[in-house]
C-alpha positions in Angstrom: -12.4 -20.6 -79.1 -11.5 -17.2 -78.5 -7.9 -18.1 -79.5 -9.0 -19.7 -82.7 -10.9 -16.6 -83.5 -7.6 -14.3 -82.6 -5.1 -16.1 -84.7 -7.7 -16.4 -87.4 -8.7 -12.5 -87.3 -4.9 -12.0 -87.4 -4.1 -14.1 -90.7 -7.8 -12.9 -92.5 -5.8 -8.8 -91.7 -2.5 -10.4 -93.4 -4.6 -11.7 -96.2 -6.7 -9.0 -97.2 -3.4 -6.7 -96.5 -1.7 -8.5 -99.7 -4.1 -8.1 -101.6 -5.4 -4.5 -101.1 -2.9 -2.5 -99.5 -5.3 0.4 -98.3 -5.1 2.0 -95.3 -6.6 0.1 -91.7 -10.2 1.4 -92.2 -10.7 0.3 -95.2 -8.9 -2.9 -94.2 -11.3 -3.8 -91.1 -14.6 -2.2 -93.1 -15.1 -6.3 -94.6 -15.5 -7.3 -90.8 -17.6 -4.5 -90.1 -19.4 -5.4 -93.5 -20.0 -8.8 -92.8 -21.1 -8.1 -89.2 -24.1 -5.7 -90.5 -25.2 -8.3 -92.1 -25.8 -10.6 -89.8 -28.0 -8.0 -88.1 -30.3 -6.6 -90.1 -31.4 -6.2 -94.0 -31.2 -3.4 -96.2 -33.8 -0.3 -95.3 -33.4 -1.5 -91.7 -31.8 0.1 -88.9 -28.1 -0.9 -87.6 -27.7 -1.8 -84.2 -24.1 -0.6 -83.7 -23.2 -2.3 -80.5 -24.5 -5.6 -82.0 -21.9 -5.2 -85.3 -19.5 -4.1 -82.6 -20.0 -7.5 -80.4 -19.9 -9.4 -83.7 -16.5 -7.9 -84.6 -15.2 -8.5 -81.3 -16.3 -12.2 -80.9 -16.1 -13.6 -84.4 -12.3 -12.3 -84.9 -10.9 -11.8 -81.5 -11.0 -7.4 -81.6 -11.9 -7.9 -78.3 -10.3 -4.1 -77.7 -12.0 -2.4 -80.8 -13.0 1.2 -80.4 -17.0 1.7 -81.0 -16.2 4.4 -82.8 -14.3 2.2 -85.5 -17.5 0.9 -86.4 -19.1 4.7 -86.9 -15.8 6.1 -89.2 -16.6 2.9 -91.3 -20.0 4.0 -91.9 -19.1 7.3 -92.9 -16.5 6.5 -95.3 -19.2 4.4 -97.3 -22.2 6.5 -97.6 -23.3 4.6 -100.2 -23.9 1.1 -98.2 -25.2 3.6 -94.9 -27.4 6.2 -94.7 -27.6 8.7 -91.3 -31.4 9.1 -90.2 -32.6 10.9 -87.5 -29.4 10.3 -85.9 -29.2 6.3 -86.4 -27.6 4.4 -89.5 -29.6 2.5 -91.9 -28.3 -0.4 -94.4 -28.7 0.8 -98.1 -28.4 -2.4 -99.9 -27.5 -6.1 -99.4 -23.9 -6.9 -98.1 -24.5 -11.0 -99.3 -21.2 -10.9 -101.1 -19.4 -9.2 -97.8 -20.1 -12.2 -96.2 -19.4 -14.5 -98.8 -16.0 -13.3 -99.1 -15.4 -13.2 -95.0 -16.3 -17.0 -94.7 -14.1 -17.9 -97.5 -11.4 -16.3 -96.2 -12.3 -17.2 -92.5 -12.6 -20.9 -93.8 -9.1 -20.9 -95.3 -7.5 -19.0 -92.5 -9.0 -21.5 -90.0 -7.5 -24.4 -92.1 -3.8 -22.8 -91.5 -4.4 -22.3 -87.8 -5.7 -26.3 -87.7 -2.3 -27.1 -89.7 -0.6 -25.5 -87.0 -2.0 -26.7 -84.0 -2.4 -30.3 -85.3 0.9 -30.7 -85.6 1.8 -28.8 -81.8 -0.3 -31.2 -80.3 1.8 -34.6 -80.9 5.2 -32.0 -81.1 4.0 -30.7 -77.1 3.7 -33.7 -75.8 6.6 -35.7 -76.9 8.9 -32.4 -75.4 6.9 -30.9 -72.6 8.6 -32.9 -69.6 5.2 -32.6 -67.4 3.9 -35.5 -69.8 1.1 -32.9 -70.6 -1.7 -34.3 -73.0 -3.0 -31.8 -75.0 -6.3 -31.1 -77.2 -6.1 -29.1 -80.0 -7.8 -26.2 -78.8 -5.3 -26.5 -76.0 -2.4 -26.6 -78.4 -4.1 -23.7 -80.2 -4.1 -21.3 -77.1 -0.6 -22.5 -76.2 0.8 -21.0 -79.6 -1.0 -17.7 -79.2 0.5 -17.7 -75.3 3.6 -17.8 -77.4 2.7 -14.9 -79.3 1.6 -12.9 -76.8 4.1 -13.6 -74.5 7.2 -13.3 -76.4 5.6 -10.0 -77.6 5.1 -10.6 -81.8 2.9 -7.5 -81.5 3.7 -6.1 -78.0 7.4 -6.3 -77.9 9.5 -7.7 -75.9 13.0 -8.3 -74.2 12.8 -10.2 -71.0 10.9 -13.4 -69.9 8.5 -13.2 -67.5 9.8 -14.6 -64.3 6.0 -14.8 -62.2 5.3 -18.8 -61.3 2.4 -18.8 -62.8 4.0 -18.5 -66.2 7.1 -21.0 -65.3 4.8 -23.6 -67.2 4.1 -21.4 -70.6 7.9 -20.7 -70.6 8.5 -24.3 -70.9 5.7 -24.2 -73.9 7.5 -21.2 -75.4 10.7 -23.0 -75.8 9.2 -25.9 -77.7 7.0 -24.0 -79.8 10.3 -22.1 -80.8 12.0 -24.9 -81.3 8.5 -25.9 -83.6 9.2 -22.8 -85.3 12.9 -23.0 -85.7 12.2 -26.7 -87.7 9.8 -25.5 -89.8 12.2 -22.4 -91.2 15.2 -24.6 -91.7 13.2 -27.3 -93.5 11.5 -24.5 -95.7 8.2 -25.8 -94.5 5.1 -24.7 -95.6 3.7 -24.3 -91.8 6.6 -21.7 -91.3 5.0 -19.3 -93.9 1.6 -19.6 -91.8 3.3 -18.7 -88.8 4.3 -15.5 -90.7 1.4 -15.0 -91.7 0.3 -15.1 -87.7 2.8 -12.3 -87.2 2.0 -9.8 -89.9 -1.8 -10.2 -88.9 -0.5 -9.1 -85.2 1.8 -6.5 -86.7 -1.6 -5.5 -88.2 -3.9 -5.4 -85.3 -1.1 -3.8 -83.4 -1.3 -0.8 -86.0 -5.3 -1.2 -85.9 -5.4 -0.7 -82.6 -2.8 2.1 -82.2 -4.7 4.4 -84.8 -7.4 2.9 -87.2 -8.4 6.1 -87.9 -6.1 7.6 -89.8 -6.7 7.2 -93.1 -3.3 8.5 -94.1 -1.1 5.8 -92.7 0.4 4.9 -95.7 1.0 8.0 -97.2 1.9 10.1 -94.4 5.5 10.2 -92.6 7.4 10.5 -89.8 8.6 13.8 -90.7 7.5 15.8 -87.5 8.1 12.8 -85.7 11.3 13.1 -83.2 12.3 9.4 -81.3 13.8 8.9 -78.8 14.9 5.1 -78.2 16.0 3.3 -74.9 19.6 1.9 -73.3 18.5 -1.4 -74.8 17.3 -0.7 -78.2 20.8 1.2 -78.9 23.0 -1.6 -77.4 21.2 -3.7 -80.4 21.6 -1.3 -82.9 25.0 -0.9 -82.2 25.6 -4.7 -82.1 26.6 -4.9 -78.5 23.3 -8.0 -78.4 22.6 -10.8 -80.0 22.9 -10.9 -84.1 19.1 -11.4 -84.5 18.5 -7.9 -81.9 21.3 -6.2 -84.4 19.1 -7.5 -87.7 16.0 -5.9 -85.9 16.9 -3.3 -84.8 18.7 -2.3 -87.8 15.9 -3.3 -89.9 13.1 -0.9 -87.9 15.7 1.9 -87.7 16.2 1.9 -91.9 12.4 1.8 -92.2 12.2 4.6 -90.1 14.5 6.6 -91.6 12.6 5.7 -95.2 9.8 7.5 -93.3 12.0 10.8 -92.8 12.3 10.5 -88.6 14.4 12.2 -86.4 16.6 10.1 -83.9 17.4 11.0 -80.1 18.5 9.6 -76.9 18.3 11.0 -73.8 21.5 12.4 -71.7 20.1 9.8 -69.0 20.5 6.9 -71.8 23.8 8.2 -72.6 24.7 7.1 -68.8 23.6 4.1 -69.0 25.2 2.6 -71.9 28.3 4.7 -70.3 28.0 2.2 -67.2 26.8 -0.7 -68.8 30.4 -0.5 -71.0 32.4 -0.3 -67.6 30.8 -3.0 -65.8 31.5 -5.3 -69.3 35.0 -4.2 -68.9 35.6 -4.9 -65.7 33.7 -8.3 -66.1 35.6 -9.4 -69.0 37.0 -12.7 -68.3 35.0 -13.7 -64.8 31.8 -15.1 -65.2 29.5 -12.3 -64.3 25.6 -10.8 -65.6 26.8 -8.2 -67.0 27.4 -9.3 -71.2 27.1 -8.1 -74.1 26.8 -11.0 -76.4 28.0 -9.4 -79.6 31.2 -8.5 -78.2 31.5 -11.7 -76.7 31.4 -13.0 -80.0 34.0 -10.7 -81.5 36.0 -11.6 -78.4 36.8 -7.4 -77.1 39.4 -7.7 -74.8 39.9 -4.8 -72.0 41.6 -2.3 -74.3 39.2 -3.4 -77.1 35.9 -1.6 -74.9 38.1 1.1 -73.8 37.9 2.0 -77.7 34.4 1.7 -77.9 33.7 3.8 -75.3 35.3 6.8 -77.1 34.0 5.6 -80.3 30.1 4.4 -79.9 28.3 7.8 -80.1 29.9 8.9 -83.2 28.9 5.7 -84.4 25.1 6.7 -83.2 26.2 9.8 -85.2 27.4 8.6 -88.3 26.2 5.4 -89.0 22.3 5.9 -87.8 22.0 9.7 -87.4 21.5 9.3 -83.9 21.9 12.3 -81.5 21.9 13.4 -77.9 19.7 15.8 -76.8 19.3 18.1 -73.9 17.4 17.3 -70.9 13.9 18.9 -71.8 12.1 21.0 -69.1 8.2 21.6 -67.9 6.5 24.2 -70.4 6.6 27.2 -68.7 4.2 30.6 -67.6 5.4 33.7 -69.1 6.5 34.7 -65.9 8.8 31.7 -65.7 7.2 29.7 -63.8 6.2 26.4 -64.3 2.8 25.7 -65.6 1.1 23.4 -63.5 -0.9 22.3 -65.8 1.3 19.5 -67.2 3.1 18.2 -63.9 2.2 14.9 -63.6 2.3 13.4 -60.2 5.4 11.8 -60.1 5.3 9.8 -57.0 1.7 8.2 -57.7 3.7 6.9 -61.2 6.7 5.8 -59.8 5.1 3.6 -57.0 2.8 2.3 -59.5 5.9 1.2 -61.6 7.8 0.0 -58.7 4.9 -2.2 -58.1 4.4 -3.6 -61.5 7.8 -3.8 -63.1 11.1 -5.2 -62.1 14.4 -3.2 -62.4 17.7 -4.9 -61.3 19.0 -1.6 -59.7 17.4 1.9 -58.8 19.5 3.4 -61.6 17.3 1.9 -64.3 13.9 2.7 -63.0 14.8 6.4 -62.8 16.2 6.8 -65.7 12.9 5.2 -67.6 11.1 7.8 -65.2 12.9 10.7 -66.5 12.6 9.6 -70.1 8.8 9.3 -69.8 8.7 12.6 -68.3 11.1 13.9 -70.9 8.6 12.9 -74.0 5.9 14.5 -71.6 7.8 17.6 -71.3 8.6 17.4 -75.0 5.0 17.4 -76.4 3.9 20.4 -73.9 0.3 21.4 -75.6 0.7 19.2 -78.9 -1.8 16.8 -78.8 -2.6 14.0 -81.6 -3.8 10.6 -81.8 -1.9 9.8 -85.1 2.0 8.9 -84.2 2.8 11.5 -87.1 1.8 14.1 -84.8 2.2 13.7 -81.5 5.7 15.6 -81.7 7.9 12.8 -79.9 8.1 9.5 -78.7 10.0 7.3 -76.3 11.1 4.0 -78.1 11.4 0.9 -76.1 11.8 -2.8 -75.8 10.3 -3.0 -71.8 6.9 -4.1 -72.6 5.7 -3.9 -69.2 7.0 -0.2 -69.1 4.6 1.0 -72.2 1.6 -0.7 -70.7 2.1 0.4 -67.3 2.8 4.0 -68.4 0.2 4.2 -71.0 -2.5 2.9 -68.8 -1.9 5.4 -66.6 -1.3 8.6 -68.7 -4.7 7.2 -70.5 -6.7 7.2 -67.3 -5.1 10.6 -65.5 -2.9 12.6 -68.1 -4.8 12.6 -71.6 -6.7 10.2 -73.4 -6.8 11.8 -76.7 -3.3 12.0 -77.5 -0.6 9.1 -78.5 1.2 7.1 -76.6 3.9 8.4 -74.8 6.0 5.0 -75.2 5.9 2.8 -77.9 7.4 -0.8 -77.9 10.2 -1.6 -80.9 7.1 -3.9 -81.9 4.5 -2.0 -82.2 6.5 0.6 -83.7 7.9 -1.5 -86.4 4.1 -2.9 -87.2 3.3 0.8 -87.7 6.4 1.5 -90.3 5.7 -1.9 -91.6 2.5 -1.0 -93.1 3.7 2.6 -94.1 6.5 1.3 -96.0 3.7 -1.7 -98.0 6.8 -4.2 -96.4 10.1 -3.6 -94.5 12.2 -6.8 -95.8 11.1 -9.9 -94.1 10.7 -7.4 -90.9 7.8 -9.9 -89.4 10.1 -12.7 -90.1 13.1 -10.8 -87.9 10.7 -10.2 -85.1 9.5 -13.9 -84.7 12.4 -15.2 -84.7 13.8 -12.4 -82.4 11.5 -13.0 -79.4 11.5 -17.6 -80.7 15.2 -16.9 -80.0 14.9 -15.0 -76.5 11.9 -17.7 -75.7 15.4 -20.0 -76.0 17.8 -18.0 -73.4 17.6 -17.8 -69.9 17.7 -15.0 -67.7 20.7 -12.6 -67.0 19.4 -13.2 -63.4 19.4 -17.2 -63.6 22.9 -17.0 -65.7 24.2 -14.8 -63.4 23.2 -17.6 -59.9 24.5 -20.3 -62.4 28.2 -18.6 -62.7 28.2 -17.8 -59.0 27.9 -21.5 -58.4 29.9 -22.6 -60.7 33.0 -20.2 -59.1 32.1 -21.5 -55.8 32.9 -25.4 -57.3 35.7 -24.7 -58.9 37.3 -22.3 -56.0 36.4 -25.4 -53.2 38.0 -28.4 -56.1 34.5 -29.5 -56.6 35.4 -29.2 -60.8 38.7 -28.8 -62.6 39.4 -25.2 -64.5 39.3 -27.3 -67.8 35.5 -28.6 -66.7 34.4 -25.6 -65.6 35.6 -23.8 -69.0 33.5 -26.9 -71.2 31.0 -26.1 -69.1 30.5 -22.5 -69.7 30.9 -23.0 -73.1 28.8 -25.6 -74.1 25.6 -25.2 -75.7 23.7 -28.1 -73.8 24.3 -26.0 -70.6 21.9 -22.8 -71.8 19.5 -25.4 -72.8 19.9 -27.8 -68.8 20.1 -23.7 -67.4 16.5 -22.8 -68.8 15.1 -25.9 -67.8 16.4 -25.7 -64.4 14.8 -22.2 -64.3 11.5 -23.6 -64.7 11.4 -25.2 -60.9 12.4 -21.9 -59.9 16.0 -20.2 -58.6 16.4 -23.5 -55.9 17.2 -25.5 -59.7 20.5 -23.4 -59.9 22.9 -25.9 -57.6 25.4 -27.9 -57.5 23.2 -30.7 -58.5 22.7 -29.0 -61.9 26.3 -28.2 -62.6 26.8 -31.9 -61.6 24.4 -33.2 -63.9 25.8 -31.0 -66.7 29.6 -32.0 -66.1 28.4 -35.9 -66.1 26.4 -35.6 -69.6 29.5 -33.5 -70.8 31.4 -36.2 -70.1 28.9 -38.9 -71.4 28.4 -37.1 -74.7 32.3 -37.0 -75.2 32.7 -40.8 -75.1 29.5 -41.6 -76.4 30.8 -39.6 -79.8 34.1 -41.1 -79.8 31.8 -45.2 -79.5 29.2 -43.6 -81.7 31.2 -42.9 -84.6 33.0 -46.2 -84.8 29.3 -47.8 -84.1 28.0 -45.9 -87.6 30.9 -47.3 -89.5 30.7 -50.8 -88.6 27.1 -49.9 -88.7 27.6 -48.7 -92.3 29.8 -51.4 -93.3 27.7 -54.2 -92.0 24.5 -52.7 -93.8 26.7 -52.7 -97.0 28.0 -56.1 -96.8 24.4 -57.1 -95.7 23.3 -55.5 -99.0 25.6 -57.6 -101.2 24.6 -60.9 -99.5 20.9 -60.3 -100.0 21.4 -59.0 -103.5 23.5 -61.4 -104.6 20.8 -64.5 -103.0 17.6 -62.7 -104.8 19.8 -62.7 -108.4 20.5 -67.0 -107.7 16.6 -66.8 -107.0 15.6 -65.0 -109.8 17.9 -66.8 -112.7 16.4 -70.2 -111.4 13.2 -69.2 -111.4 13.5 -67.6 -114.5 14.5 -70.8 -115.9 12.1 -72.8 -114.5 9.4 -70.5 -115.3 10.9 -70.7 -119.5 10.6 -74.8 -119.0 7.5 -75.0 -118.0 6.2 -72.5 -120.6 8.1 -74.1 -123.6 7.3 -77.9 -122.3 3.7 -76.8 -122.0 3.4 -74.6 -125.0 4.9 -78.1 -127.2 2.0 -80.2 -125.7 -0.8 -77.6 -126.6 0.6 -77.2 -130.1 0.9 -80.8 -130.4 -2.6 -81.5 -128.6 -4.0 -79.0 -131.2 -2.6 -80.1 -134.2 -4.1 -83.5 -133.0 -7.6 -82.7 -132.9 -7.2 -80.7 -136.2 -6.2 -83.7 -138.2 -8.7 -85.6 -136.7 -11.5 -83.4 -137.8 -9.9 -83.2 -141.1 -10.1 -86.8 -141.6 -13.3 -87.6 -139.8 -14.9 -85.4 -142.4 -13.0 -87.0 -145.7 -13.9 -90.2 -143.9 -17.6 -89.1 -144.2 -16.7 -87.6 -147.9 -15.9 -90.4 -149.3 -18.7 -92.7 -147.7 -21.6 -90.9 -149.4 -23.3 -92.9 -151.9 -24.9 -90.6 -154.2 -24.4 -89.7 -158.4 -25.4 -86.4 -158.1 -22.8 -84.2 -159.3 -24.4 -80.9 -157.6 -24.5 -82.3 -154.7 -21.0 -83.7 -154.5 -19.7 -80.2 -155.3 -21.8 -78.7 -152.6 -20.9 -81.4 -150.0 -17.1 -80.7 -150.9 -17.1 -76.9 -150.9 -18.5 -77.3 -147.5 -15.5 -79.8 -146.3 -13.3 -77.2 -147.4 -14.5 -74.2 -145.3 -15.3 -76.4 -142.5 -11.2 -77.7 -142.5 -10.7 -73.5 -142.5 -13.0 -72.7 -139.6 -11.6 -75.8 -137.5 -8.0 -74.1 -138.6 -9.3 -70.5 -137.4 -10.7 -71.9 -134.7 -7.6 -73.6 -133.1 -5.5 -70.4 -133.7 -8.1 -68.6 -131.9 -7.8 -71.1 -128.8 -4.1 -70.7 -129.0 -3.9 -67.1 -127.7 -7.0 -67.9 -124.8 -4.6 -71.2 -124.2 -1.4 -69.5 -124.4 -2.5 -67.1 -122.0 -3.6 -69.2 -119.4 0.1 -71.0 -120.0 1.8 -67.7 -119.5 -0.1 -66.9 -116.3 0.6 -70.4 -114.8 4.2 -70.0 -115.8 4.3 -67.1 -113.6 2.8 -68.9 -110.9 5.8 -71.3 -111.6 8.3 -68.3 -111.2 6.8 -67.0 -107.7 7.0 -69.9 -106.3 10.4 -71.1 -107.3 11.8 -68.0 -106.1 10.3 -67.5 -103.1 11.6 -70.7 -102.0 15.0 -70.1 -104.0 15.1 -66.7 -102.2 14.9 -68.5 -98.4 17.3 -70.7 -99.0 20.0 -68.8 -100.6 19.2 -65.9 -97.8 19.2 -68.8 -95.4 23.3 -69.5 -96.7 24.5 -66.6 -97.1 23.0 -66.1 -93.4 25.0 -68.8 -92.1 28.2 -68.0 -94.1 28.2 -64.3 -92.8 27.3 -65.7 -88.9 30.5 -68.4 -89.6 33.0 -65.4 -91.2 32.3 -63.2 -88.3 32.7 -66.2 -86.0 
């Protein structure tokens, strides 16, 4: 239930964000609305924490701040009075809550859609054989969600065990996804949907109380993004990281930032560039997938590594800045006052975030100590002005570092590190809409949901040297191998039983469905043409035996009408004449002079004759009918039985041709 009512709270934000376009107080006030009204009735008191438990239940803002519901009540003096230090309910809010079921209904109707059709999609992929309900199927997509980090951000999969089971759930719902886009599915434009609400409870959360979200701008702002985030704007990554991050960094600039990295970062990339170079050609962790795509050779990265910070320059207005320092006494010393303890933070990190080498985790130290440095006594909780902060893409690493800078540093200020997600939720509401900016970011992380590890691709390669050095696979295997998309897919599902699923075994496994696949394409395709061609000549028999049974039918349906038609016309005529002459017949034996009466008696002979006519054509069109419908009966028949037999030939001609 609770992650009906977060996916449904999401879409009713993304709703109510179409059509009104105000800033994030006004656009939670209809949850705080609808919440005071469950609680009490005009003239009454308000029992805040009550609206606040309301909020938080009925639409998943289990992390709303109280005083959210408090800046809603001021903004709207007219709906809440203050009294004696307590808020009272000026008049009825019936329509709030009329319009928050609505919505709530029709919101709830897209989330069934979605996880309706999960269920049956789960558990024909999920190779546990997993049955799932639909609330199950429910809280597996917003796993997804929160996982690959729609509104927290992320660029790594979790490698704890506990999770190895909601990684294999990931992939399929991203494969879900991926279906749904490329057949321009309706259930792909919920899922949307899904992610603008989180882009918007992202922002919510971050600062609801600015009311001048989206007409304030980054202006005063200075950011200062991580080793990863510029290896994707640069196009080093994957095309979807380029589209992303290109996308967030134009909306920023719409919003007049300033850009920044960090002489620490500039090291980084610096090292990250060698280790590509050196690695080019040998299997190895190390890759950069875009230039593996543009196939750089040796000489090709020497370039870029003259080259890439003018592009940071040029192309993005990017800069390098000086390492900042500790505000200082006016003695020169340093003031105390903002050291944070560095050890405490860095064993708390150590313990909570993996880093492949020592390298990386100090130089994410020193950039969180740089943006500390940087904001000396500026203090804000609106992004706008807090000064500066440290872009990133480690999810874990803003948590971890904003949890503790909330509880020991300052708790009134903003974040010191904001995820590329949350940041691009933010400028996605200041700019009304960034492109299709949600769209990029689901299909970013449903894209890295599909990868495996650097760490597992790195054990994989190893292997895979060791076979080929000892003759275990030929150069020309190992080469398909590396290069075929069915072995990312066998790698990440090998992943899931952990790092003992990298072996031999695997790579064994892969070279034999290689293998398969090859011949299997080569019998395939001459299957589907003989497949083809038998279906076609198939067609032609049956066509040509259903038009034999339809023309002989036809003609035996026209005899029977026309034979039966002639006896009712004849049987008709029949019993006309004989009334005709029964009545002369009585005409002519009445004995009787009277001359009136003769008249009379004749007169009525002749309309009787022309009602016994009328009368007979009448029963022609009731008879005629009934002669139609049994000719039809006539036609059915025939060709059903027509329809076997010929079928039945042409059967035994096509078994005696192939023969």
């Amino acid at each position: 239930m609770a992650n009906q009512n977060l996916l449904t709270g999401a879409v009713m934000l993304e709703t109510m964000w179409k059509t009104r376009h105000q800033d994030l107080l006004d656009l939670v006030s209809p949850f705080v609305f609808y919440a005071v009204a469950k609680v009490c009735s005009p003239k009454e008191a308000i029992d805040q924490q009550r609206v606040l438990d309301i909020v938080r239940s009925e639409f998943g803002y289990t992390d709303m701040p109280p005083t959210i519901i408090e800046r809603v009540f001021k903004r709207n003096p007219r709906l809440f009075q203050r009294e004696h230090g307590q808020y009272k309910l000026n008049k009825s809010l019936d329509s709030s809550v009329s319009e928050i079921e609505k919505r709530k209904d029709d919101c709830e109707k897209k989330i069934q859609t979605l996880g309706n059709q999960l269920v049956p999609y789960l558990e024909s992929h999920i190779r546990t054989n997993r049955k799932y309900t639909l609330d199950q199927a429910i809280a597996a997509l917003q796993g997804f969600f929160s996982r690959q980090g729609i509104f927290l951000g992320t660029n790594q999969m979790e490698e704890h065990t506990e999770e190895i089971r909601g990684r294999e759930e990931d992939y399929y719902i991203a494969q879900y996804l991926y279906e749904k886009r490329d057949s321009h599915a309706i259930e792909f434009d919920y899922a949307i949907d899904l992610v603008k609400g989180y882009f918007l409870q992202s922002a919510l959360y971050l600062q609801a109380g600015n009311g001048n979200i989206t007409t304030s701008t980054y202006r005063n702002v200075s950011f200062y993004y991580d080793t990863p985030f510029l290896l994707r704007l640069l196009g080093y990554k994957t095309s979807e990281d380029e589209k992303s991050a290109g996308e967030l960094h134009k909306a920023l600039e719409k919003q007049k930032g300033s850009f920044f990295y960090f002489p620490q970062t500039q090291h980084e990339i610096e090292g990250i560039l060698n280790a590509y170079q050196r690695n080019i050609g040998h299997s190895s962790s190390v890759t950069l997938e875009g230039l593996d795509e543009r196939k750089y050779s040796s000489s090709d990265v020497q370039r870029l590594k003259q080259t890439w910070e003018g592009k940071l320059n040029s192309a993005f207005k990017t800069f390098l800045a000086a390492r900042p320092e500790y505000p200082k006494n006016p003695d020169g010393s340093i003031d105390d006052s903002f050291v944070i303890n560095e050890d405490e933070l860095g064993i708390i990190l150590k313990k909570k975030i993996f880093w492949r080498v020592q390298e990386s985790m100090d130089a994410d130290m020193e950039s969180v100590l740089g943006i500390h440095k940087l904001r000396g006594s500026v203090q804000s909780e609106e992004i706008e002005h807090c000064k500066a902060v440290f872009v990133t893409t480690n999810t874990a690493l803003a948590k971890e570092v904003n949890k503790y800078y909330r509880r020991n540093v300052n708790a009134d200020t903003f974040p010191l590190l904001i995820t590329d997600s949350d940041l691009a939720a933010l400028t996605w509401i200041k700019c009304g809409s960034v492109g299709d900016l949600p769209e990029r970011q689901l299909l970013r992380n449903a894209y890295m949901a599909t990868q495996p590890t650097p760490e597992v691709l790195e054990k994989f390669g190893q292997v895979l040297d060791q076979m080929q050095a000892e003759g275990k696979v030929t150069e020309e295997v190992a080469v398909a191998i590396r290069s075929s998309r069915y072995t990312k897919k066998e790698i990440l599902f090998a992943s899931f039983e952990g790092d003992e699923g990298i072996d031999e075994n695997l790579i064994l496994r892969i070279e034999n469905k290689l293998r398969e696949e090859y011949s299997n394409d080569a019998r395939e395709d001459e299957r589907h043409k003989a497949e083809l061609q038998r279906k076609a000549e198939n067609h032609a028999r049956l066509e040509n035996s259903d038009k034999q049974a339809r023309l002989i039918a036809a003609k035996a349906m026209d005899d029977q009408l026309a034979r039966e038609r002639r006896i009712a016309t004849w049987t008709g005529r029949f019993c006309v004449l004989a009334a005709i002459i029964g009545l002369i017949y009585s005409l002519v034996g009445l004995k009787s002079n009277n001359i009136f009466l003769i008249i009379a008696l004749v007169a009525f002979a002749v309309f009787s004759v022309i009602s016994i006519i009328d009368t007979s054509k009448g029963k022609e069109k009731i008879i005629d009918l009934w002669l139609v419908r049994r000719a039809n009966r006539k036609h059915e028949k025939v060709f059903t039985e027509k329809q076997a037999e010929y079928r039945a030939i042409a059967d035994g001609n096509s078994g005696k041709a192939n023969g």
